[in-house]
Every structure is written in structure tokens, then in C-alpha cells.
DSSP file (Angstrom, degrees, kcal/mol; ACC not computed):
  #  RESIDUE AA STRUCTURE BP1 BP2  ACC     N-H-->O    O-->H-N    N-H-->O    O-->H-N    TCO  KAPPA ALPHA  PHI   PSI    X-CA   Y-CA   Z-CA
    1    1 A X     >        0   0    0      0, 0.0     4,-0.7     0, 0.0     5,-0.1   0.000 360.0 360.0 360.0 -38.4   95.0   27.1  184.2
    2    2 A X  H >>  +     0   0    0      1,-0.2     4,-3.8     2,-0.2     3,-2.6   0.967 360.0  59.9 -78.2 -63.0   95.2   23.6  182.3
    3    3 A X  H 3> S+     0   0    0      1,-0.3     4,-2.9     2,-0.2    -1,-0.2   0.774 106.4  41.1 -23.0 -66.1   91.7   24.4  181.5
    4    4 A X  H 3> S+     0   0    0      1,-0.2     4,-1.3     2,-0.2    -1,-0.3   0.536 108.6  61.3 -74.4  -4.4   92.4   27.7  179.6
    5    5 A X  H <X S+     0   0    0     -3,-2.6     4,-3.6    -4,-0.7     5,-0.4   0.917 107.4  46.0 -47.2 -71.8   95.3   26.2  178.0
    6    6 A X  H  X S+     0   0    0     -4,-3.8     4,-1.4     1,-0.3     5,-0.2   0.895 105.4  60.5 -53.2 -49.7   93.0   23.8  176.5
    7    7 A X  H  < S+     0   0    0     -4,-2.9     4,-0.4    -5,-0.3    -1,-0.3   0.920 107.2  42.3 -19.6 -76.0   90.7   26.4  175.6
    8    8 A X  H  X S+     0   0    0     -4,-1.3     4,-0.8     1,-0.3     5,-0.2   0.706 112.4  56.6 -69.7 -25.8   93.1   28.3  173.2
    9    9 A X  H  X S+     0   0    0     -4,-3.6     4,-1.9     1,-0.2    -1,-0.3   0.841 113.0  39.7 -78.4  -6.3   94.3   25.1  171.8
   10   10 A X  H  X S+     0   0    0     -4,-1.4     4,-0.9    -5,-0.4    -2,-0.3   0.621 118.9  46.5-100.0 -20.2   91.0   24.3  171.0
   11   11 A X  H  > S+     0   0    0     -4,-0.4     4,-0.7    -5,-0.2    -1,-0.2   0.504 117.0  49.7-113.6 -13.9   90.3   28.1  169.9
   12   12 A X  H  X S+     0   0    0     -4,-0.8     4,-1.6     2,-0.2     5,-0.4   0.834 106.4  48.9-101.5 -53.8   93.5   27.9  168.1
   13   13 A X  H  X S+     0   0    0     -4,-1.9     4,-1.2     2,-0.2     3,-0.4   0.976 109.5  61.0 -34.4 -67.2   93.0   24.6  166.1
   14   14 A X  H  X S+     0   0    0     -4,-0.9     4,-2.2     1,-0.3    -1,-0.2   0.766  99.6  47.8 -10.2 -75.1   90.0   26.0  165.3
   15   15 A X  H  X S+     0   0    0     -4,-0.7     4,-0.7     2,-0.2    -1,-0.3   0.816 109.1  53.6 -43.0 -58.6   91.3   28.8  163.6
   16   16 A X  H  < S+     0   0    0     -4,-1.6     4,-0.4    -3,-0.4    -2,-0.2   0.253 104.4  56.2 -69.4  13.6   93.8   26.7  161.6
   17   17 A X  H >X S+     0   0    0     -4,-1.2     4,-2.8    -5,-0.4     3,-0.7   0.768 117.3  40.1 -94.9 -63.1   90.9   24.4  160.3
   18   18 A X  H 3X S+     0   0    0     -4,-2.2     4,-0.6     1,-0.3    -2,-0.2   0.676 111.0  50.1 -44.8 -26.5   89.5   27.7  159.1
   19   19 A X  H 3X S+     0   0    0     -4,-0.7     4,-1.7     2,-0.2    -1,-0.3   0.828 114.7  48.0 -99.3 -30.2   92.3   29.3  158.0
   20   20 A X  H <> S+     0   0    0     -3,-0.7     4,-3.1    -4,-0.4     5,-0.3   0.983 110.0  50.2 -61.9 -60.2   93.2   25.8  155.8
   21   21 A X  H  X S+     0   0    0     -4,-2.8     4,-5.4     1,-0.3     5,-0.3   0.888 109.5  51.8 -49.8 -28.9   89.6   25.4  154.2
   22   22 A X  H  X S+     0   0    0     -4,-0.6     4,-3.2    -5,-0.4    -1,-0.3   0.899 110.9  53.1 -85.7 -39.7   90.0   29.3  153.2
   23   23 A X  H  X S+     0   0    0     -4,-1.7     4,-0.7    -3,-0.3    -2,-0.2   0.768 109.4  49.1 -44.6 -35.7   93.5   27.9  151.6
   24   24 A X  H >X S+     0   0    0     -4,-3.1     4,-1.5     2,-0.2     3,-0.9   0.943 107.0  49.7 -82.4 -59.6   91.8   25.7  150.0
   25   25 A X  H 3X>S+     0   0    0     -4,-5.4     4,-2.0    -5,-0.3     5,-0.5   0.950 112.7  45.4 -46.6 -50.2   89.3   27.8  148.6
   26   26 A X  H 3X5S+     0   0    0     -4,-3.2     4,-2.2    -5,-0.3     5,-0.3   0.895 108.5  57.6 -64.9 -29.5   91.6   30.4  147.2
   27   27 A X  H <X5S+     0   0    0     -3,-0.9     4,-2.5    -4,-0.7    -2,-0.2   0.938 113.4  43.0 -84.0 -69.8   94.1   27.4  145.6
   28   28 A X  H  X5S+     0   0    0     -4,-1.5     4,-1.3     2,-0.3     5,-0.3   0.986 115.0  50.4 -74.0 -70.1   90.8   26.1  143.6
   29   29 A X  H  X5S+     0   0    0     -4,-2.0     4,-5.4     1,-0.3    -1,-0.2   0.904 110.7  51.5 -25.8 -43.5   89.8   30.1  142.8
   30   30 A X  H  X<S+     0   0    0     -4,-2.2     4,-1.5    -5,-0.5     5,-0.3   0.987 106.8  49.6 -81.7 -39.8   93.3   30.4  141.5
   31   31 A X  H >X S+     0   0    0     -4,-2.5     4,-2.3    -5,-0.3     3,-1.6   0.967 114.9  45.5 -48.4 -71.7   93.1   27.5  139.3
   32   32 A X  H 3X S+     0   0    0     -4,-1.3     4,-2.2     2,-0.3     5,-0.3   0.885 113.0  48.5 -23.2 -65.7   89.8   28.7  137.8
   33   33 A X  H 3< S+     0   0    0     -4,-5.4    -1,-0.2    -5,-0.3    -2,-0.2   0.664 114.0  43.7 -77.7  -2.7   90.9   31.9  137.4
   34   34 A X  H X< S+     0   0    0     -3,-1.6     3,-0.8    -4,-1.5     4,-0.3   0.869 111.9  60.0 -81.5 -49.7   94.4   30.7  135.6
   35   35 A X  H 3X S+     0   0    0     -4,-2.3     4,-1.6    -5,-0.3    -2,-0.2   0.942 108.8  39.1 -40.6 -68.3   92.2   28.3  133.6
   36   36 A X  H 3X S+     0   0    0     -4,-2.2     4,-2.4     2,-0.2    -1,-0.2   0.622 113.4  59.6 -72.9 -20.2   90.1   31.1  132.1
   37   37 A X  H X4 S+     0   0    0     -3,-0.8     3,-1.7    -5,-0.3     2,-0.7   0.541 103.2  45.7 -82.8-111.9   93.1   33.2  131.7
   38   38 A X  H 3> S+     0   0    0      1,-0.3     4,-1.7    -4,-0.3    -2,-0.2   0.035 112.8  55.9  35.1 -61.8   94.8   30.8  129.6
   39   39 A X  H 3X S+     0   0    0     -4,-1.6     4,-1.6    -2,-0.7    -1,-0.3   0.853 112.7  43.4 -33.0 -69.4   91.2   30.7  127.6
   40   40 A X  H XX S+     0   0    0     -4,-2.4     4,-1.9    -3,-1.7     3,-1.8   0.969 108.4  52.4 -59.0 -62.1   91.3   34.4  127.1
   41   41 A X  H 3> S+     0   0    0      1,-0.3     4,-3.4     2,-0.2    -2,-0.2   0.858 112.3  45.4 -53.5 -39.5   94.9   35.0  126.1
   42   42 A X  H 3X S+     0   0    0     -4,-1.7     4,-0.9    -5,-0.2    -1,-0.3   0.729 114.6  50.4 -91.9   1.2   94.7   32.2  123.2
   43   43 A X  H XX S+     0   0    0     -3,-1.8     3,-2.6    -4,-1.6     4,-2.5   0.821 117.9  39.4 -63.7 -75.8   90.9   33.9  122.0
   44   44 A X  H 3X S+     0   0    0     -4,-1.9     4,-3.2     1,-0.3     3,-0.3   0.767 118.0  53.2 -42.3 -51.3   93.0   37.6  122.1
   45   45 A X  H 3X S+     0   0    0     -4,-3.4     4,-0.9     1,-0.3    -1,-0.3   0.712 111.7  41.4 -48.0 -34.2   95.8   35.2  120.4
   46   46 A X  H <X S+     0   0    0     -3,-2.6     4,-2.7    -4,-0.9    -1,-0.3   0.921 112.9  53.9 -58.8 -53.6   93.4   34.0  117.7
   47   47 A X  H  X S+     0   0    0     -4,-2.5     4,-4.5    -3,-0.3    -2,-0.2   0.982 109.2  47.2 -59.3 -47.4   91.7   37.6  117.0
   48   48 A X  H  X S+     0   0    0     -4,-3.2     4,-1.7    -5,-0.4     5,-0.4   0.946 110.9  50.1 -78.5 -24.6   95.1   39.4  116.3
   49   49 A X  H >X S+     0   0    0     -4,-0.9     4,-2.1     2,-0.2     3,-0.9   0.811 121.6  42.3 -65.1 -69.9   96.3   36.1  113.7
   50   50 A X  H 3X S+     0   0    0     -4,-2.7     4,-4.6     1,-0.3    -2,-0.2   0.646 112.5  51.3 -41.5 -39.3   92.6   37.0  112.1
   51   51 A X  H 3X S+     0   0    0     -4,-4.5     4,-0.8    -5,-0.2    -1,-0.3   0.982 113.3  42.1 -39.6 -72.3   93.2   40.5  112.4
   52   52 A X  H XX S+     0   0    0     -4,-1.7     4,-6.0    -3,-0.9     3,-0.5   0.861 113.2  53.5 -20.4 -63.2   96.3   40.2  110.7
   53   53 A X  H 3X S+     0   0    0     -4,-2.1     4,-1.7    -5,-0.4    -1,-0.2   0.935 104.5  55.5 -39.7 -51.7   94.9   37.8  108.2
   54   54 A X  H 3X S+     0   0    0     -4,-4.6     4,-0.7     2,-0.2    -1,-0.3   0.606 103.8  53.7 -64.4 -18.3   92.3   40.3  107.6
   55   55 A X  H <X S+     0   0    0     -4,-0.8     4,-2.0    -3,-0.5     3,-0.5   0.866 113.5  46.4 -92.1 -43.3   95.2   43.3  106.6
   56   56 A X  H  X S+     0   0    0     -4,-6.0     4,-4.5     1,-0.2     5,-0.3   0.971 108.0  53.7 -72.6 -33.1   96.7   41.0  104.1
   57   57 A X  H  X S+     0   0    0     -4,-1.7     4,-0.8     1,-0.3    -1,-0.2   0.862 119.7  34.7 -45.7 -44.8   93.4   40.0  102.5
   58   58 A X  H  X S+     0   0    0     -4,-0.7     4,-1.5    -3,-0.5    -1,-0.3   0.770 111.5  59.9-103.4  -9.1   92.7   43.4  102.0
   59   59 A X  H  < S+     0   0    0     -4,-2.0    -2,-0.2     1,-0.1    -1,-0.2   0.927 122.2  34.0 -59.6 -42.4   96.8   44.4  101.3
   60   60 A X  H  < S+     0   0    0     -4,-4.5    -2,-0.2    -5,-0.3    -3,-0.2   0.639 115.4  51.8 -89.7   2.6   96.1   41.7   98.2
   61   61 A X  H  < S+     0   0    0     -4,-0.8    -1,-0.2    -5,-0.3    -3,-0.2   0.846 128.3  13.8-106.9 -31.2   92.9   42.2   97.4
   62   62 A X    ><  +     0   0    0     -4,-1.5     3,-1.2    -3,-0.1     4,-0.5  -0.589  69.7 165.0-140.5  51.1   92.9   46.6   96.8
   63   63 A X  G >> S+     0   0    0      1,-0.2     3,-0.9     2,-0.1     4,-0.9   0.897  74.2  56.3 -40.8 -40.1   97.1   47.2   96.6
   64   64 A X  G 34 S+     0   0    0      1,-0.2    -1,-0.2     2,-0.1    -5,-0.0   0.685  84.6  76.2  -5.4 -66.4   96.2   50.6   95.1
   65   65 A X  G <4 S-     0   0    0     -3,-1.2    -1,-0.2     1,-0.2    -2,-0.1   0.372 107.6-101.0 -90.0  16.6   94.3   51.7   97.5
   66   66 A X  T <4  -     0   0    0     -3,-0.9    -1,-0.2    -4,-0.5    -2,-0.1   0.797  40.1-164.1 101.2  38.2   96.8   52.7  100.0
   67   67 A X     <  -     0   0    0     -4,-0.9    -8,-0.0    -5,-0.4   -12,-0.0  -0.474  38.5 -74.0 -85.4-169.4   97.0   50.3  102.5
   68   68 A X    >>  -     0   0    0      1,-0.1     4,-1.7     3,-0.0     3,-0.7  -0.217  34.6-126.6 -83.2 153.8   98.7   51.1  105.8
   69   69 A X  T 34 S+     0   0    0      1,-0.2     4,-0.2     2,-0.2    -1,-0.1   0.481 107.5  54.8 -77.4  -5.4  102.5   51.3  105.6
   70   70 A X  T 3> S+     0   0    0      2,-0.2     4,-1.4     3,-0.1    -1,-0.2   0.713 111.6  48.9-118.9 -46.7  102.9   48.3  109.0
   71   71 A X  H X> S+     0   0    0     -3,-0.7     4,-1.9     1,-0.2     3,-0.7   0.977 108.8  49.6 -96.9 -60.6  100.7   46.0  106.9
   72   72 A X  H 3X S+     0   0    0     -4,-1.7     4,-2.3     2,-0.3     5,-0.3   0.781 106.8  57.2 -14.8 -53.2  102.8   46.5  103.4
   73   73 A X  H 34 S+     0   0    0      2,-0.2    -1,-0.3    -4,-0.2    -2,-0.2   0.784 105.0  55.3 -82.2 -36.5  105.9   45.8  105.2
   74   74 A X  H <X S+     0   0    0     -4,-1.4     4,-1.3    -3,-0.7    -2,-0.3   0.708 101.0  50.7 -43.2 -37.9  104.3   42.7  106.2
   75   75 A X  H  X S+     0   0    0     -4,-1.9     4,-1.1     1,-0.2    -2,-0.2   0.672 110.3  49.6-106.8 -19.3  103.6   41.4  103.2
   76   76 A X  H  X S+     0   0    0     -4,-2.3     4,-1.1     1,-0.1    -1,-0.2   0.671 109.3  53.7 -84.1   0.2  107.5   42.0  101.7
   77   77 A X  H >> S+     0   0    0     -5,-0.3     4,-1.4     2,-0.2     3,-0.7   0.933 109.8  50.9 -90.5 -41.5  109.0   40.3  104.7
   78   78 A X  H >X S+     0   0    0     -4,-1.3     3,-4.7     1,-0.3     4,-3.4   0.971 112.6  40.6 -55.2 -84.7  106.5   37.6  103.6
   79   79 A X  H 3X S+     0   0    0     -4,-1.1     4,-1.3     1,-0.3    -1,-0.3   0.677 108.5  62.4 -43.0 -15.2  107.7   37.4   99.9
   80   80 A X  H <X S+     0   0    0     -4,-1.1     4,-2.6    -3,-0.7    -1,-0.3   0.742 113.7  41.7 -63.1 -33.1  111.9   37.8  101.2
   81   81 A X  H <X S+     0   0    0     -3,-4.7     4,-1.3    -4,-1.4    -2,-0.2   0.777 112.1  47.4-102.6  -6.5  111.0   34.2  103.0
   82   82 A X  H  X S+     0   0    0     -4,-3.4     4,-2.0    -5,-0.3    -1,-0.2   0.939 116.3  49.6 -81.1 -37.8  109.1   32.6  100.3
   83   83 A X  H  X S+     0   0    0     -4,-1.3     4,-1.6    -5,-0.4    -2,-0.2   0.848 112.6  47.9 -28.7 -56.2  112.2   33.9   98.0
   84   84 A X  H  X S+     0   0    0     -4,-2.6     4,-1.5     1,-0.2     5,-0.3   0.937 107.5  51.9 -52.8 -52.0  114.3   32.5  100.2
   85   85 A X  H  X S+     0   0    0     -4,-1.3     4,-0.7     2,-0.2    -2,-0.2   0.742 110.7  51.5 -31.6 -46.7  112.5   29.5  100.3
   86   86 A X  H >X S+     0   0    0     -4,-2.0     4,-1.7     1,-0.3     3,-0.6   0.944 106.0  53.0 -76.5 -51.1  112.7   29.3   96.6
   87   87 A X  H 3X S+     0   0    0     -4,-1.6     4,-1.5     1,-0.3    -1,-0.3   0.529 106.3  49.0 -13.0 -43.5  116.0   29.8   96.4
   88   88 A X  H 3< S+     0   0    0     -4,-1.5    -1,-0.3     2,-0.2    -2,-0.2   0.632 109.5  52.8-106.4 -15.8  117.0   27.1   98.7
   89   89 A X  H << S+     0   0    0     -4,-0.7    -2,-0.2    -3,-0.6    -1,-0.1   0.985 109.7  53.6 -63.0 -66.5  114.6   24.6   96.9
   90   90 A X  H  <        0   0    0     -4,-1.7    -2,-0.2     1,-0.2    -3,-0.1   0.874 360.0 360.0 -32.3 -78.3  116.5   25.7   93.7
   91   91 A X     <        0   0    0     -4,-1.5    -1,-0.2    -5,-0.0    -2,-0.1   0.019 360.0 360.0 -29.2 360.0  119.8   25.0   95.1
């Protein structure tokens, strides 16, 4: 009886060496894969400022030609803060 006692602690230990190292492994995975998220989200963050950049470049560059109404709307909310801006310099 002592014997198979010992057994199962031993079969049990076992098991929680295994079950730690596997703890361990996923805790490093999830750091990697938060690392590389992080990575991705400030690339998307970059592409949409460039995007952006790229609809006023072409709001200022062709006003004419119809750009889109989203992009337009951008670019007076810009000129209300520089206004403001100006304004408060003046003052």
C-alpha cells in the first residue's frame, strides 16, 4: 500500500513537472505573440496616417476633381483648428 502511494506521488509529481514546463511554454508563446501584435497594430496604425496623408495630398493637389465627401470634411476641420490657432496667437 505505502508502495502505490508512492507510485502516484511520483506519477503525480510527474505530471505537475509537465504540466509547469507546458505553462511555461505557453507564457513565452504569449509574449511572442503579444510582441508581434503590438508590431502589427502600430504598421496598420502607420498605413491608415499614410493613407490619410495620401487623401489630403490628393484633396490639395486636384480640389476640382471631386474628391470624396469624408476626405473634404477633413480638410475644413483642419483649417477651423489652424483658424483657431490663428486667432488665439492674434489675441
Amino acid at each position: 500500500m505505502l508502495e502505490t502511494i508512492k507510485t502516484q506521488l511520483d506519477r503525480l509529481i510527474a505530471l505537475y513537472e509537465a504540466e509547469k514546463a507546458e505553462n511555461i511554454r505557453l507564457r513565452s508563446r504569449i509574449d511572442t505573440l503579444s510582441t508581434e501584435n503590438d508590431t502589427y497594430r502600430k504598421q496598420l496604425s502607420e498605413r491608415e496616417e499614410q493613407i490619410d496623408n495620401l487623401r489630403l495630398k490628393q484633396a490639395f493637389s486636384a480640389p476640382e476633381s471631386g474628391a470624396n465627401p469624408e476626405t473634404r470634411a477633413k480638410l475644413a476641420k483642419m483649417i477651423r483648428e489652424i483658424d483657431k490657432c490663428i486667432a488665439l496667437l492674434e489675441s
